[in-house]
C-alpha positions as CSV (number, residue, x, y, z in Angstrom):
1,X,17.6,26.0,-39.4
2,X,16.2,22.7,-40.7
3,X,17.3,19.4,-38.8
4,X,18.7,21.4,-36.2
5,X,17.0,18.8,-33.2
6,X,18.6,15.5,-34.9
7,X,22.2,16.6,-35.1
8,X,24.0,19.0,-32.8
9,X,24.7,22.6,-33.9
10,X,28.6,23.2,-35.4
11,X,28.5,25.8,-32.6
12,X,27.9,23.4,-29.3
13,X,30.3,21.3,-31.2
14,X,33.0,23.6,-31.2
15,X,32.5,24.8,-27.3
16,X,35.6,23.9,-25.5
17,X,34.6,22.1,-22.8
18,X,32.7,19.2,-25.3
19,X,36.2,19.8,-27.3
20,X,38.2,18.7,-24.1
21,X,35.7,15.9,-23.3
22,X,36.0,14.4,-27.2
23,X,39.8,14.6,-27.3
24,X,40.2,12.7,-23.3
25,X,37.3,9.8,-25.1
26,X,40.1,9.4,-27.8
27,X,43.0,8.7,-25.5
28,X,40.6,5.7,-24.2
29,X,42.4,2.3,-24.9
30,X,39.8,0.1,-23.4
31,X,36.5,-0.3,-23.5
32,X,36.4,-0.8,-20.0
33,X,37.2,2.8,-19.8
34,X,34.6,3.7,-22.1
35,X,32.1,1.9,-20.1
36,X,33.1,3.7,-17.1
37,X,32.7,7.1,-18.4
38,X,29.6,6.4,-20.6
39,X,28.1,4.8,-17.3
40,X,29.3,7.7,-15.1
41,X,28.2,10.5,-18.0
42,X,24.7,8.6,-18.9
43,X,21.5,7.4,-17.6
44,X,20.1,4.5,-18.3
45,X,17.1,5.9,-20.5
46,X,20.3,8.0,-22.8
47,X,22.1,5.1,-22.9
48,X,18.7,3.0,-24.6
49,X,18.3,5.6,-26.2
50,X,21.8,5.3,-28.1
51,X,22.3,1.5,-28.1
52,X,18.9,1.5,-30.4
53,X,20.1,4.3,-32.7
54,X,22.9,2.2,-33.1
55,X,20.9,-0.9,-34.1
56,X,18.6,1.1,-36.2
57,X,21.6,2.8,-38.4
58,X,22.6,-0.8,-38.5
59,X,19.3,-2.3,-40.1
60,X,19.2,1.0,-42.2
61,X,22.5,0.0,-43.7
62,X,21.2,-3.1,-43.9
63,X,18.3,-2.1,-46.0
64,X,15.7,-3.4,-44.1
65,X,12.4,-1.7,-44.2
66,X,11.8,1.3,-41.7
67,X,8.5,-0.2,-40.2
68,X,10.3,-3.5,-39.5
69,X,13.0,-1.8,-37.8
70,X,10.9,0.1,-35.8
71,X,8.4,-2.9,-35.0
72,X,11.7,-5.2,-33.8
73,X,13.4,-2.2,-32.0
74,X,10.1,-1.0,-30.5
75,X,10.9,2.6,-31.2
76,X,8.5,4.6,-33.7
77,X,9.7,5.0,-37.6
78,X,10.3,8.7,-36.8
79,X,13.1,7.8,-34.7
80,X,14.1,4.9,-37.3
81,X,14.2,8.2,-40.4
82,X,16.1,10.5,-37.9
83,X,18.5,7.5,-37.8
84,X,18.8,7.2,-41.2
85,X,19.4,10.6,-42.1
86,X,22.1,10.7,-39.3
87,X,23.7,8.0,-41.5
88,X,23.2,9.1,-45.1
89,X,23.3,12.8,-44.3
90,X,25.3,14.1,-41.9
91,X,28.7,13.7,-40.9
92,X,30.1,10.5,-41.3
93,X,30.6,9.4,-37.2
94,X,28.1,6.5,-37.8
95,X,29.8,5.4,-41.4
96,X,32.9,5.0,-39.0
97,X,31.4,2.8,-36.8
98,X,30.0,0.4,-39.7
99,X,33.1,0.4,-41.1
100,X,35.0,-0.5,-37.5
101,X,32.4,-3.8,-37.5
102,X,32.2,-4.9,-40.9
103,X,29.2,-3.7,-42.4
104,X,30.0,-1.3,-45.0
Protein backbone atom coordinates (compact mmCIF):
# COMPACT_ATOMS: atom_id res chain seq x y z
CA UNK A 1 0.00 0.00 0.00
CA UNK A 2 2.39 2.68 -1.22
CA UNK A 3 1.78 6.39 0.05
CA UNK A 4 -0.52 5.15 2.41
CA UNK A 5 1.10 7.74 5.50
CA UNK A 6 0.67 10.95 3.11
CA UNK A 7 -2.97 10.66 2.29
CA UNK A 8 -5.69 9.10 4.32
CA UNK A 9 -6.98 5.57 3.43
CA UNK A 10 -10.57 5.57 1.16
CA UNK A 11 -11.59 3.51 4.12
CA UNK A 12 -11.09 6.13 7.24
CA UNK A 13 -12.58 8.39 4.65
CA UNK A 14 -15.63 6.81 4.26
CA UNK A 15 -16.25 6.09 8.30
CA UNK A 16 -19.32 7.86 9.31
CA UNK A 17 -18.43 9.73 11.92
CA UNK A 18 -15.50 11.80 9.63
CA UNK A 19 -18.58 11.72 6.99
CA UNK A 20 -20.75 13.69 9.56
CA UNK A 21 -17.92 15.95 10.57
CA UNK A 22 -17.04 16.88 6.62
CA UNK A 23 -20.72 17.48 5.73
CA UNK A 24 -21.43 19.97 9.27
CA UNK A 25 -17.62 21.93 7.96
CA UNK A 26 -19.66 22.50 4.65
CA UNK A 27 -22.68 24.16 6.15
CA UNK A 28 -19.97 26.69 7.66
CA UNK A 29 -20.76 30.33 6.27
CA UNK A 30 -18.03 32.05 8.04
CA UNK A 31 -14.76 31.76 8.69
CA UNK A 32 -15.27 32.67 12.06
CA UNK A 33 -16.93 29.39 12.37
CA UNK A 34 -14.16 27.61 10.83
CA UNK A 35 -11.73 29.17 13.15
CA UNK A 36 -13.73 28.05 16.06
CA UNK A 37 -13.92 24.54 15.18
CA UNK A 38 -10.38 24.17 13.70
CA UNK A 39 -9.15 25.93 17.04
CA UNK A 40 -11.49 23.73 19.25
CA UNK A 41 -10.52 20.28 16.95
CA UNK A 42 -6.60 21.27 16.63
CA UNK A 43 -3.46 21.96 18.51
CA UNK A 44 -1.29 24.39 17.90
CA UNK A 45 1.62 21.98 16.56
CA UNK A 46 -1.43 20.39 13.84
CA UNK A 47 -2.44 23.53 13.00
CA UNK A 48 1.60 24.61 11.96
CA UNK A 49 1.66 21.79 10.67
CA UNK A 50 -1.27 22.47 8.05
CA UNK A 51 -0.78 26.32 7.54
CA UNK A 52 2.93 25.17 6.11
CA UNK A 53 1.58 22.40 3.85
CA UNK A 54 -0.57 25.04 2.65
CA UNK A 55 2.28 27.44 1.85
CA UNK A 56 4.42 24.67 0.50
CA UNK A 57 1.54 23.41 -2.09
CA UNK A 58 1.51 27.09 -2.80
CA UNK A 59 5.36 27.60 -3.74
CA UNK A 60 5.04 24.05 -5.40
CA UNK A 61 2.45 25.52 -7.71
CA UNK A 62 4.43 28.25 -7.98
CA UNK A 63 7.35 26.33 -9.20
CA UNK A 64 9.79 27.35 -6.91
CA UNK A 65 12.55 24.98 -6.12
CA UNK A 66 11.96 22.25 -3.31
CA UNK A 67 15.11 23.26 -1.23
CA UNK A 68 14.05 26.89 -1.29
CA UNK A 69 10.72 26.08 -0.11
CA UNK A 70 11.93 24.08 2.54
CA UNK A 71 14.80 26.56 3.59
CA UNK A 72 12.01 29.70 3.73
CA UNK A 73 9.38 27.40 5.42
CA UNK A 74 11.93 25.79 7.80
CA UNK A 75 10.45 22.36 7.23
CA UNK A 76 12.68 19.49 5.54
CA UNK A 77 12.20 18.81 1.48
CA UNK A 78 10.61 15.52 2.56
CA UNK A 79 7.78 17.29 3.83
CA UNK A 80 8.01 19.92 0.81
CA UNK A 81 7.70 16.29 -1.94
CA UNK A 82 4.92 14.88 0.29
CA UNK A 83 3.30 18.28 -0.44
CA UNK A 84 3.79 18.12 -3.78
CA UNK A 85 2.56 14.89 -4.42
CA UNK A 86 -0.61 15.75 -2.35
CA UNK A 87 -1.05 18.33 -5.07
CA UNK A 88 -0.11 16.67 -8.38
CA UNK A 89 -1.30 13.21 -7.27
CA UNK A 90 -3.98 12.82 -5.24
CA UNK A 91 -7.24 14.03 -5.05
CA UNK A 92 -7.79 17.31 -6.05
CA UNK A 93 -8.80 19.08 -2.35
CA UNK A 94 -5.58 21.30 -2.64
CA UNK A 95 -6.27 22.22 -6.65
CA UNK A 96 -9.51 23.59 -5.05
CA UNK A 97 -8.00 25.70 -2.80
CA UNK A 98 -5.55 27.27 -5.49
CA UNK A 99 -8.27 27.76 -7.58
CA UNK A 100 -10.48 29.58 -4.61
CA UNK A 101 -7.25 32.16 -4.30
CA UNK A 102 -6.14 32.70 -7.69
CA UNK A 103 -3.27 30.67 -8.37
CA UNK A 104 -4.14 28.17 -10.80
Amino acid sequence: MAHRYIIPSKKLLEKPDLQEIFKLVATFKTSKECEMFFSDGFTDRELIALMKRWQAVKMVAQKIPYRQIAKELGISTATVTRAAYSLYQERGGWQILLRKTGLT
